[in-house]
N, C-alpha and C positions, 0 to 999 in steps of 0.2 A: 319609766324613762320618757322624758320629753321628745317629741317627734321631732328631723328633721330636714329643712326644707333648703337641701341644695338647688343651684339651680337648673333649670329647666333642660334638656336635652333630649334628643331622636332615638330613641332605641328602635331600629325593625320599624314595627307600625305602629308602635305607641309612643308616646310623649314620657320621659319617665324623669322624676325630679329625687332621686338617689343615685348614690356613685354606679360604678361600675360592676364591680361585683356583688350590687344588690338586685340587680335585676333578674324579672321569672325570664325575660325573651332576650335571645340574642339579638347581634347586629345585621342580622342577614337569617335566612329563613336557613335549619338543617335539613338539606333533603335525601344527605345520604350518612349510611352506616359510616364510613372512611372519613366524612365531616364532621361526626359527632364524638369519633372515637379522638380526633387531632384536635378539640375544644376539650378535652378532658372527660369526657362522657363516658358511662359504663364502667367506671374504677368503683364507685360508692357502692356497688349493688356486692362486687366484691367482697368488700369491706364489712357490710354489713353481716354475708353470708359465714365472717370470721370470728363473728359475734356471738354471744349466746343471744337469744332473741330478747329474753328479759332485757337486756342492757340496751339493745336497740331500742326498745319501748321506752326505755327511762331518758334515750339520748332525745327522744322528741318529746317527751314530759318536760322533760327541764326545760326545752326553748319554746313552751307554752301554743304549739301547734294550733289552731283553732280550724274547724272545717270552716271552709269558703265558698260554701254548697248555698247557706243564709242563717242558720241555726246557731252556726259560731260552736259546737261542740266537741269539747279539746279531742285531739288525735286518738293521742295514746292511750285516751278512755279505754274507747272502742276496741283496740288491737289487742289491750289489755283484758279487757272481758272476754276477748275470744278464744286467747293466748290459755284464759286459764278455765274455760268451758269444757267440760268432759263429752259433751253432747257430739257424739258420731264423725262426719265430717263437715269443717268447717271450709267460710267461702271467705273471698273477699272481692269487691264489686266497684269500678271504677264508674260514678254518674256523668257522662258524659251527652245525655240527651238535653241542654242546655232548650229551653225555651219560653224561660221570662223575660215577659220588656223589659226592652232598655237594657239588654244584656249580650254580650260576645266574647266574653273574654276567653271562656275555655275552647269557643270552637277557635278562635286566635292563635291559643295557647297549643294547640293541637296542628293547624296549620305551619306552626312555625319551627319547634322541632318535639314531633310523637315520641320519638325517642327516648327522651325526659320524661315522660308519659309514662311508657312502657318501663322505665327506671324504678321511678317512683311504686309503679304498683306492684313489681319483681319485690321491695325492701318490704312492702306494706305486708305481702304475702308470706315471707318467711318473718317476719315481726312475731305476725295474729298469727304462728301454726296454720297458715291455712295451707287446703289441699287441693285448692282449685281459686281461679282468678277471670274475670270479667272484666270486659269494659263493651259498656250499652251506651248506642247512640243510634240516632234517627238514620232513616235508611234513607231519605234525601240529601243528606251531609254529604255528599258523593265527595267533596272534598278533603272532607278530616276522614273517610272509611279508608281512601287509597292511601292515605299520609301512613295512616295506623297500620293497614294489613303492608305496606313494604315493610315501616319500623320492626313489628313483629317478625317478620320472615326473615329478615336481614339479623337482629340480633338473637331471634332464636339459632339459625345457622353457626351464631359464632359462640353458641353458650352461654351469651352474658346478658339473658334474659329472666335469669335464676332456673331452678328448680320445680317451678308452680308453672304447669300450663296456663299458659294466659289465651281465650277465646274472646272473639269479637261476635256482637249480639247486632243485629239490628232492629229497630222497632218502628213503629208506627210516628206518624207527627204529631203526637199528643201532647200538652202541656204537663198531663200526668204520668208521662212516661219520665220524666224528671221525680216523680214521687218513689222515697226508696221502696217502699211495700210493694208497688206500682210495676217498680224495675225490676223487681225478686220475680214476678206474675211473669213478664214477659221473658225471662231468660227459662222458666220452664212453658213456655211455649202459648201462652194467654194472652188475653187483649190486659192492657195495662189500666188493673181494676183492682185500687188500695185493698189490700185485706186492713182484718181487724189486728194484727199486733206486728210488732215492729220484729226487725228483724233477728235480734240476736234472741227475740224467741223462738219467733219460727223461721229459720232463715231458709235455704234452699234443698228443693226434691225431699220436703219432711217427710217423717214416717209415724206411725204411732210410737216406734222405741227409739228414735231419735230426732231431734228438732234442728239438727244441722244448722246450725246455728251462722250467720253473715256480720259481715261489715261495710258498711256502703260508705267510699270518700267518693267526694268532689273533685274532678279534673287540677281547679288551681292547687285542692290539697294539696294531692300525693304531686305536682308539681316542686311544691318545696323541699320535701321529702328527699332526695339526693342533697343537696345542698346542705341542711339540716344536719344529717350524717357527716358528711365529707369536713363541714367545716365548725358546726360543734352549736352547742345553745346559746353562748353569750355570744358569737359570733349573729347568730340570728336573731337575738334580742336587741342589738346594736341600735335598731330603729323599731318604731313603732312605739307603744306603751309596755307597760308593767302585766296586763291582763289582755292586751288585744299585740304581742308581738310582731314586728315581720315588716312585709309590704301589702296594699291589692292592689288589684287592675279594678280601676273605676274604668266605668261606659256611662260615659255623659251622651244626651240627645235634646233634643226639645230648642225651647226660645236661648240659644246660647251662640256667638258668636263663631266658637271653633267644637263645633259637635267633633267628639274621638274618643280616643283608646288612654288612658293616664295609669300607670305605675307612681303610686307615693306611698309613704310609712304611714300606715295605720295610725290614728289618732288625727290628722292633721284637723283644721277646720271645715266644715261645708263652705264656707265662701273661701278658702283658699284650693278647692277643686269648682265654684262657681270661676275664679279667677282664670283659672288653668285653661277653660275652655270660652278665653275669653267673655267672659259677664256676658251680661245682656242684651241683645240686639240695641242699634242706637235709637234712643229717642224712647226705651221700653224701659222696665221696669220690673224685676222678678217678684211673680207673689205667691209661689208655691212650686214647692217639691216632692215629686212622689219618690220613696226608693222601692224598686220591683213592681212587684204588682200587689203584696198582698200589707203594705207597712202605713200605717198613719203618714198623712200631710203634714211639711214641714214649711212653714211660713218663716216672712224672715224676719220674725223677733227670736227665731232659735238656728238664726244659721251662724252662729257663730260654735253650735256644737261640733264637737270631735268626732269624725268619722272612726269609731271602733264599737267595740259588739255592746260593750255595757253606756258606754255614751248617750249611743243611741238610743238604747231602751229608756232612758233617765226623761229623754223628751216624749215618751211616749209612741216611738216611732221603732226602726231597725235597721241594721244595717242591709241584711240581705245578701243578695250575691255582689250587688260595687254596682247596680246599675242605680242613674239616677237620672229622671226625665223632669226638665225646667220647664216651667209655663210663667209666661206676663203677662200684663197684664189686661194684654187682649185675648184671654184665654178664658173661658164662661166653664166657672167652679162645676156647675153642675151637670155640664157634658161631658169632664173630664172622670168625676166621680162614675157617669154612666158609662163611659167605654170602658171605663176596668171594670166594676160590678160586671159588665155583660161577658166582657172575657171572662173571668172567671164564673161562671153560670153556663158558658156556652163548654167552657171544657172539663165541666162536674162530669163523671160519671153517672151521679144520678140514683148511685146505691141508697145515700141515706136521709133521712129525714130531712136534715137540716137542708139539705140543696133543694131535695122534691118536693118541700111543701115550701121555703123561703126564698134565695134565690132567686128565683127566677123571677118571682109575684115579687120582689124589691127591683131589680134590674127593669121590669116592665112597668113600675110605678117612677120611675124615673126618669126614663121615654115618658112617661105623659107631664111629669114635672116642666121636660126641657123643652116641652111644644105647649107651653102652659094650660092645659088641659086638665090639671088636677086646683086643688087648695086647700087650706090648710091642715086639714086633717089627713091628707096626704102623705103631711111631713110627718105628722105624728105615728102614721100606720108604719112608713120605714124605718123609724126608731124601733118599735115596739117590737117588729119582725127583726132589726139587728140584733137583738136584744135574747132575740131565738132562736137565731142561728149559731149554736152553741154545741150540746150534747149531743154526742152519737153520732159523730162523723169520721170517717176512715183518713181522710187526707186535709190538710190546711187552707184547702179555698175557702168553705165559708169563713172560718176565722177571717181570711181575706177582706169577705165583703163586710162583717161586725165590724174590722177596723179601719176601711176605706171611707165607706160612708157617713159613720157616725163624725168622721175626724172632720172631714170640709162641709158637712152642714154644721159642728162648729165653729170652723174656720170662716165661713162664708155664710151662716145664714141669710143676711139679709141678698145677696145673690138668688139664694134657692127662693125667698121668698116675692122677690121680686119676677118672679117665671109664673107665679100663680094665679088663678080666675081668669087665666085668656091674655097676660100682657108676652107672655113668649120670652124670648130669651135677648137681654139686652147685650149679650155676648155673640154674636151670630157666626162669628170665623170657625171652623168644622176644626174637631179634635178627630186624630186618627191614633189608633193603637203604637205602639213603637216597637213590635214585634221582628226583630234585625233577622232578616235574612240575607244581609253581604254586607262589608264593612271593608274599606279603601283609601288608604290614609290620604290620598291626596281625593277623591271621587265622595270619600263617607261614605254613609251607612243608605241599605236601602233596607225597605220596608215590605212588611207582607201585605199589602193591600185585600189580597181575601181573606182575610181572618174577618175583617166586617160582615161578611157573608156567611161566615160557618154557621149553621144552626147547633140547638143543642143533641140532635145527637149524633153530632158529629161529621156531619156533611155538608157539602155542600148544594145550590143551587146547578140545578141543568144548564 
């Protein structure tokens, strides 16, 4: 189904170009039980629990659910694997430790009503048969913890929280406490360190006679999730495509005239959310886009691609979680390539190969790249090592750097080349990470400033 593009209008604190009953955020923030229950809130969990679970599973099969985590991998997969796993007791696991650039939408989503939150993962958990329920999030979110633990305390008191104990986790500020393996480690009580298999093999407090087997959604997920139920699949097919359904919440940042928060129908164009956020500073010119932190460069001989899961892939690149950071063209390729390699290097755990012997030796060849200090064979040593940063690795960073790097030294070699034998960087304006720690619809987004400072293992400077 073709996407479409009403126009433009305020929801709350994002900008959203769909009617009214298609949006994830209301008109004002829910901050109480009595507010959420007068907006229709807490019938769907109902509804659901009146269901057989199979049919639950098949009500969000049919309206093509996709997680919103970056993976894109349908709902009901998941619910359904676990729905029909004999394996001991089963989990289900709400990711709420959000901490890729260029990203806010679910600690937004969380601020504005937890409620829907707690909704969502009450249907998710009698869906999957499960017999216990999570939701992991950073323990400096002091925002979104208090949102969460009133929502829960308020609708567990009235019942309509379901059946499934829902507990709140808090974790460390790690980028890899976003990793599901990651988030399984720290809800049994460990620093957030990928194992080797995913979770509905070994999911929570394994034993050797049973693998307890999890499900891990994304915050915007199981946000759909009531909605879905309550108002049916073609209802939520309504907008979006054929294979990418619904809406997202895009987080635009960078060289863009109105940096914020955008709700559209899946599919649309990348120059019609470059558009959204007002194009390009005046008198500039966009010449790349990163989405997240770990997706190929998007140049704009392809921004006329559909923002949805398989679109995206077609150019080589991804959707991710809906963050997308604009650079023009006073923006020096091969600083920007350096500050995400290094992010992602600085928040490897370090378990495996690919990071402890690659990684890092690319991330530091690239510092010597951007202060001209390397040449040619330079360029060819960071291929080669991209190249090996491949097998045997627990979580998706190196993949990260194999597809950041290689993508804007094709994009831009004569850039990289031009920084080599001592001439330096003919880009000299400082890229900084875009790692959102506050967002303010009239104020925008602020920034982590010491993330430049973290080293790799995880500390920082005196």
């Amino acid at each position: 189904m073709d996407p479409i593009t009403p126009t433009m209008r305020a929801v709350g604190e994002v900008v959203s170009v769909v009617s009214d009953a298609r949006t994830l955020l209301p008109d004002a923030r829910v901050t109480s039980i009595d507010q959420y229950l007068e907006s229709g809130g807490g019938i769907t969990l109902a509804k659901a629990l009146s269901l057989p679970r199979a049919e639950v599973i098949e009500v969000v099969s049919q309206a093509g659910l996709r997680g919103r985590g970056g993976a894109g991998f349908p709902t009901a997969a998941k619910w359904s694997g676990l729905l029909r796993d004999q394996e001991g007791v089963k989990y289900v696991c709400c990711n709420a430790a959000e901490g890729e650039p260029a990203t806010f939408k679910d600690r937004l989503l969380i601020r504005t009503n937890p409620y829907r939150l707690i909704e969502g993962l009450g249907i998710a958990a009698y869906a999957a048969g499960a017999e216990g329920a999570y939701i992991v999030t950073k323990s400096d979110f002091t925002t979104e913890i208090e949102a969460l633990t009133r929502a829960r305390s308020e609708m567990g008191e009235l019942g309509i929280s379901g059946a499934v104990p829902i507990e709140l986790v808090l974790g460390p500020d790690q980028y890899l406490l976003g990793e599901e393996k990651a988030l399984l480690e720290v809800i049994e009580g460990n620093d957030p360190l990928p194992r080797l298999v995913p979770p509905y093999i070994q999911g929570l407090f394994a034993t050797p006679q049973s693998s307890n087997p999890a499900a891990v959604n994304n915050v915007e997920t199981l946000f759909n999730v009531p909605a879905i139920v309550e108002a049916g699949p073609d209802w939520f097919r309504s907008v979006g495509t054929q294979t990418s359904p619904g809406t997202m919440l895009f987080t635009v940042v960078g060289d863009v005239q109105r940096p914020g928060m955008f709700e559209a129908p899946l599919g649309i164009p990348l120059s019609d959310l470059l558009e959204l956020a007002g194009g390009a500073l005046p008198g500039r010119t966009i010449k790349a886009v990163l989405p997240g932190a770990s997706n190929a460069v998007i140049t704009p001989a392809s921004f006329g691609v559909a923002l949805d899961f398989d679109s995206m892939k077609s150019v080589g690149s991804g959707l991710g979680s809906g963050g997308f950071t604009f650079y023009d063209d006073t923006a020096c390729a091969v600083r920007i390539a350096e500050t995400f390699t290094r992010f992602l290097c600085v928040e490897s755990c370090g378990q495996c190969p690919a990071c402890k012997l690659h990684s890092g030796d690319i991330s530091e060849t690239l510092t010597r790249i951007d202060s001209g200090e390397a040449d040619a064979g330079d360029l060819q040593d960071v291929l080669v090592r991209c190249s090996m940063v491949t097998d045997g690795q627990r979580c998706g960073l190196p993949d990260g750097v194999r597809t950041i790097v290689p993508s804007f030294m094709t994009e831009f070699r004569s850039e990289f080349e031009a920084h080599l034998n001592g001439r330096g960087c003919p880009f000299p304006r400082d890229i900084s990470l875009p790692k959102i720690t506050r967002y303010d619809p009239v104020l925008g987004f602020e920034f982590d400033h010491r993330q430049a400072l973290k080293r790799p293992d995880w500390t920082y400077p005196p």
